[in-house]
BAMITOR-501154 format. One record per residue (C-alpha): residue in three letters; x, y, z. Coordinates in pm, 1 decimal, always signed. Layout:
+-----+----------+----------+----------+
|   r |       xx |       yy |       zz |
+-----+----------+----------+----------+
| ALA |        X |        Y |        Z |
...
+-----+----------+----------+----------+
end
This chain:
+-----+----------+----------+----------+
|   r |       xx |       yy |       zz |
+-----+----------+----------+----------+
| UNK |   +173.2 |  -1872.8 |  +1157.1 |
| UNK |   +152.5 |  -1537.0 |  +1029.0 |
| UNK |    +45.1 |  -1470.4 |   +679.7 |
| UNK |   +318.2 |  -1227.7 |   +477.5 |
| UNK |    +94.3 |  -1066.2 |   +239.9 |
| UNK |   +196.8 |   -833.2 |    -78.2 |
| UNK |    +19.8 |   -518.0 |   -140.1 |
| UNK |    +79.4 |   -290.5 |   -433.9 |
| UNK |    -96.1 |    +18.6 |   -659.3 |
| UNK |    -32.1 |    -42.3 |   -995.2 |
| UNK |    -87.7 |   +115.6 |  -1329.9 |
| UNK |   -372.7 |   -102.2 |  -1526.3 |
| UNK |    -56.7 |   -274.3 |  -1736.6 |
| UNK |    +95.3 |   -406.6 |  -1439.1 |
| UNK |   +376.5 |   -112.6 |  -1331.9 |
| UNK |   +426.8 |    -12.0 |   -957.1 |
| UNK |   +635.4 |   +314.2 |  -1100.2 |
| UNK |   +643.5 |   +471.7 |  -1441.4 |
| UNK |   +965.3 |   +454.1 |  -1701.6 |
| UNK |  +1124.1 |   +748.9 |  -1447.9 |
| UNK |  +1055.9 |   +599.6 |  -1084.6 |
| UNK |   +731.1 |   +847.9 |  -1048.0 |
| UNK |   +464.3 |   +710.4 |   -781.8 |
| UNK |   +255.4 |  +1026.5 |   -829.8 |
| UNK |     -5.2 |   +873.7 |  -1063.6 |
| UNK |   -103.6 |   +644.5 |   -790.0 |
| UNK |   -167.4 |   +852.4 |   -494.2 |
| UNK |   -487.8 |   +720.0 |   -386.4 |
| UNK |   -776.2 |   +929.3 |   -309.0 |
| UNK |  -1013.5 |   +956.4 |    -45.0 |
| UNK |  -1222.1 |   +606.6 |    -75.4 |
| UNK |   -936.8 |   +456.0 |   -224.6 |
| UNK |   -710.3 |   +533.7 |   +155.8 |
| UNK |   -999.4 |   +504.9 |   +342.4 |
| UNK |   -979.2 |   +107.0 |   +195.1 |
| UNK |   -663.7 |    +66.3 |   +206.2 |
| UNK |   -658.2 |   +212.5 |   +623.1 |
| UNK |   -885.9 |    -58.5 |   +687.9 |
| UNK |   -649.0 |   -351.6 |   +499.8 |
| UNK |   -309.4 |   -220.8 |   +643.0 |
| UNK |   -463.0 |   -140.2 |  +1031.1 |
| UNK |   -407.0 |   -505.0 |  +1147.3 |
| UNK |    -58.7 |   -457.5 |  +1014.2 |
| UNK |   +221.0 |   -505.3 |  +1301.5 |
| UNK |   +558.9 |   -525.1 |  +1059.5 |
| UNK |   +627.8 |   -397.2 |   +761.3 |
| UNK |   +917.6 |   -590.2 |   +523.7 |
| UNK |  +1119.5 |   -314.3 |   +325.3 |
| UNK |  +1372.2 |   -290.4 |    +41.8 |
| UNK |  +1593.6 |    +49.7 |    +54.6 |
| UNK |  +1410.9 |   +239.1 |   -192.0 |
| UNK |  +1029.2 |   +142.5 |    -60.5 |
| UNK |  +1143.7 |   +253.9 |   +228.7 |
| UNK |  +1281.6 |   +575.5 |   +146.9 |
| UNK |   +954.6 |   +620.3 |    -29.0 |
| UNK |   +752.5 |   +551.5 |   +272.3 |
| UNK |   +990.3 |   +748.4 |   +528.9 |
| UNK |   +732.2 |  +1044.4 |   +441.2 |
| UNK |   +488.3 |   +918.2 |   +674.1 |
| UNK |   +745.4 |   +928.2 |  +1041.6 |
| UNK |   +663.1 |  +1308.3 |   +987.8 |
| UNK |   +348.5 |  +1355.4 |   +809.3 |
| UNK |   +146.5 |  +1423.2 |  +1121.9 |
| UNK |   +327.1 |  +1740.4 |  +1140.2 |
| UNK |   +176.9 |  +1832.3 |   +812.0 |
| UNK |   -155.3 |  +1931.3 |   +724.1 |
| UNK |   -270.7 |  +1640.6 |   +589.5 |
| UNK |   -695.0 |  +1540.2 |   +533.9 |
| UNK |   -778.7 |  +1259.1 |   +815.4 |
| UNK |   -734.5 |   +927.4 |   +606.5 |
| UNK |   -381.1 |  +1092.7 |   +556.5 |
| UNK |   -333.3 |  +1114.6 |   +934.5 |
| UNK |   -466.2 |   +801.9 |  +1030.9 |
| UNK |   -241.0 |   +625.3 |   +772.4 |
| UNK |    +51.7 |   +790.7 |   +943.4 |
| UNK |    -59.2 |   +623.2 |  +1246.1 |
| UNK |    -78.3 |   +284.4 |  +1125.0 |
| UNK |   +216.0 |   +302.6 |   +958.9 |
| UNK |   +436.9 |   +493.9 |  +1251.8 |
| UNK |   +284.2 |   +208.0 |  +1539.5 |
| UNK |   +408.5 |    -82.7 |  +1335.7 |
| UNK |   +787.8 |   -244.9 |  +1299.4 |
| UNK |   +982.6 |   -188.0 |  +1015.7 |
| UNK |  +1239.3 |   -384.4 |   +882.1 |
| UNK |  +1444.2 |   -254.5 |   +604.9 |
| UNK |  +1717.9 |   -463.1 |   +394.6 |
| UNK |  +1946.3 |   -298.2 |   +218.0 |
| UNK |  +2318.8 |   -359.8 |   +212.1 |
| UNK |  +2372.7 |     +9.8 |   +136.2 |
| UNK |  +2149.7 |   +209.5 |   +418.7 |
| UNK |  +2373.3 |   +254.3 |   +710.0 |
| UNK |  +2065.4 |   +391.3 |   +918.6 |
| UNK |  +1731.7 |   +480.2 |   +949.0 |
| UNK |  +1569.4 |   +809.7 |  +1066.5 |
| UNK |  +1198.7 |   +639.6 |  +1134.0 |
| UNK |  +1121.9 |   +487.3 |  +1489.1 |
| UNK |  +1055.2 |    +98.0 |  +1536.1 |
| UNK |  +1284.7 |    +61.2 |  +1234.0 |
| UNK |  +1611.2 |   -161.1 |  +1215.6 |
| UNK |  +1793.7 |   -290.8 |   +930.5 |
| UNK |  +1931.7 |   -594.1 |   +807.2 |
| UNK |  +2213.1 |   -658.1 |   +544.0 |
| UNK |  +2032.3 |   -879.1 |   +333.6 |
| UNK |  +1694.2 |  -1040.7 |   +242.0 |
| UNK |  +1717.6 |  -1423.2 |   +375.9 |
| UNK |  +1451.6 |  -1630.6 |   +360.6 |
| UNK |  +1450.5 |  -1837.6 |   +644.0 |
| UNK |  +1510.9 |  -1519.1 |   +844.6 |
| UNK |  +1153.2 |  -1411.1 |   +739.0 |
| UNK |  +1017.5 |  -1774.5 |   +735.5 |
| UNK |  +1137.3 |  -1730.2 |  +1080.1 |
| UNK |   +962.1 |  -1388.4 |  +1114.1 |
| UNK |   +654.5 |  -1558.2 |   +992.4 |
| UNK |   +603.8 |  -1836.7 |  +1236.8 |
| UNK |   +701.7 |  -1604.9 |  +1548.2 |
| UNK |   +433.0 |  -1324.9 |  +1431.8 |
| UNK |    +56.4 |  -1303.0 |  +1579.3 |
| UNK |    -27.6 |  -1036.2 |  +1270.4 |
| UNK |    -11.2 |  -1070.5 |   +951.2 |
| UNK |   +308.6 |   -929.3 |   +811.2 |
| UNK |   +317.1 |   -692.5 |   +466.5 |
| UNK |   +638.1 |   -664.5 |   +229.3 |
| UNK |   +614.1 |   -373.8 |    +55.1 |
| UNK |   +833.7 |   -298.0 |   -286.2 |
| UNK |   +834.4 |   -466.9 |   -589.6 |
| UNK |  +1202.6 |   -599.7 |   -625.3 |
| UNK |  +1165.4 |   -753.4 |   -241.4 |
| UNK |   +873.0 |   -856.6 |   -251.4 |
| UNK |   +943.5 |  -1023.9 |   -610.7 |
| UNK |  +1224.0 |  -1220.4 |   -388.6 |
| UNK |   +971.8 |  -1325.0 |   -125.4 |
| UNK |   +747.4 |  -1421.3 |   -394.2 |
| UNK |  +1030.4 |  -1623.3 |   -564.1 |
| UNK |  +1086.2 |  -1795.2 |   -237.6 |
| UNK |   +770.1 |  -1929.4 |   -172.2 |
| UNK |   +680.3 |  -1657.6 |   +120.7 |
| UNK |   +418.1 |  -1438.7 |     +7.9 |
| UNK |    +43.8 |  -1633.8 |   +104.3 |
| UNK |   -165.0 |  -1294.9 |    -76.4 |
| UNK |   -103.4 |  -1088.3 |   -330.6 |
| UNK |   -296.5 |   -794.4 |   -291.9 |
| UNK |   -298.9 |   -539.6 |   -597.8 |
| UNK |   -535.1 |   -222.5 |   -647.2 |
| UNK |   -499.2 |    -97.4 |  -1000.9 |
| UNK |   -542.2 |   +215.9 |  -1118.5 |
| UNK |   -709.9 |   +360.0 |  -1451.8 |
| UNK |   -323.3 |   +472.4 |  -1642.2 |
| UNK |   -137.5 |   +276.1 |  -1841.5 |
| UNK |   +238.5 |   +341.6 |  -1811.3 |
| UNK |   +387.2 |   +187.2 |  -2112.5 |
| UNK |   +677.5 |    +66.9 |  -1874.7 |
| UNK |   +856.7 |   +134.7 |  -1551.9 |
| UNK |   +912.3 |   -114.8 |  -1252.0 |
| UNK |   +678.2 |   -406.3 |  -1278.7 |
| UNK |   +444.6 |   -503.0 |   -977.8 |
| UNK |   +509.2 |   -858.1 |  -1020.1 |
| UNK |   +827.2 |  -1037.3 |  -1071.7 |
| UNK |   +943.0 |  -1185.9 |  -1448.4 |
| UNK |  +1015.9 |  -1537.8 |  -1478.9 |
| UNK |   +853.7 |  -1708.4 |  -1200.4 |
| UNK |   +556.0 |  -1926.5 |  -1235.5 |
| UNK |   +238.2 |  -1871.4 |   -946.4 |
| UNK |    -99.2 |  -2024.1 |   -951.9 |
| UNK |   -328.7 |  -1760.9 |   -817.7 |
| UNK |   -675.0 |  -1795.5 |   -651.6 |
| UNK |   -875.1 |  -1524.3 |   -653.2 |
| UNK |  -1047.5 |  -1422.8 |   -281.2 |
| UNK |  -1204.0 |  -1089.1 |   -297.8 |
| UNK |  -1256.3 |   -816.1 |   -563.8 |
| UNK |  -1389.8 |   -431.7 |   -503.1 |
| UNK |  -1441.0 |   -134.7 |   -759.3 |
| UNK |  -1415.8 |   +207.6 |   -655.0 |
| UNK |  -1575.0 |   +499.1 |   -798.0 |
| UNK |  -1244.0 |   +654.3 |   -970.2 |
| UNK |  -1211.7 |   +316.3 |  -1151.0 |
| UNK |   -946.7 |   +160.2 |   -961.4 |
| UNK |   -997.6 |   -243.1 |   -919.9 |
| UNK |   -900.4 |   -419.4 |   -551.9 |
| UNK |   -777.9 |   -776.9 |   -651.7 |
| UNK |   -663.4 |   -991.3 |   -373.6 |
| UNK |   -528.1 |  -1332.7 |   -484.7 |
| UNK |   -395.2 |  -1625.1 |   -262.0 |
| UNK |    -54.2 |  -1772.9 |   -374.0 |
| UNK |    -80.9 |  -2151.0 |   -460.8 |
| UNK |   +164.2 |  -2337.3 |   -281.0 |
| UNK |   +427.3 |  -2480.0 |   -523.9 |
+-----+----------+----------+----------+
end
């Protein structure tokens, strides 16, 4: 069974966007990508909410932009791999490999899970707080970055208890800490 892993950049007090829905304190630089390229190439599906994905729609066209190469070979990874978006508002996508689905169900993606030969990543805080909720997620994966927002959308959902166990740490030069944390079964 495939693992369905959580990966997120978040401010240093915990927030995946500030009090106004800005991701533009997080855009990672060079070592930072380079990093993350490695973690997300053995990616095959990608688990999004509407708004994540709208975010992340940038990439279907980025290689027509002139972008440095970790941009471009992000836009790879991300363009060869399925997307599945849930939303009950989208009516369709403009990305390739993309379909939607009405609704987040969990024994759709427990489904998804056991049928998958890659690992699978959720992406967005509010769905992957539901996967979390439901007992899906196996790693938690969080890079945070040297601002502290004060507020905004939090990377990790309120009112639900997880044992973490921490399996690998790295520190890059602009002060940003990888912390990758297996979920405790229930």
């Amino acid at each position: 069974m495939a693992k369905l892993i959580y990966s997120a950049i978040s401010s240093a007090d915990g927030y995946v966007e500030d009090p106004n829905g800005s991701l533009d304190w997080g855009i990672p630089d060079e070592e930072l990508l380079s990093f993350i390229n490695e973690l997300e190439r053995p990616a095959r599906t990608y688990l999004y909410g509407r708004r994540m994905y709208e975010a992340m729609l940038y990439w279907e066209t980025a290689h027509t932009t002139d972008q440095p190469p970790l941009f471009q070979e992000f836009t790879g990874i991300w363009q060869a791999a399925e997307k599945i978006v849930f939303s009950t508002t989208l009516a369709s996508v403009s990305s390739a490999r993309t379909r939607i689905e009405p609704a987040f169900e969990p024994g759709m993606a427990r489904q998804l899970k056991s049928a998958a030969e890659h690992d699978m990543r959720v992406a967005g805080a509010d769905l992957a707080g539901q996967a979390i909720k439901a007992g899906l997620v196996d790693e938690v994966r969080l890079f945070l970055v040297p601002v502290v927002l004060g507020g905004g959308k939090r990377a990790l959902p309120a009112g639900v208890r997880s044992d973490l166990e921490l399996l690998d740490t790295h520190r890059f030069a602009s002060g940003a800490v990888y912390l990758k944390y297996g979920l405790q079964p229930a």
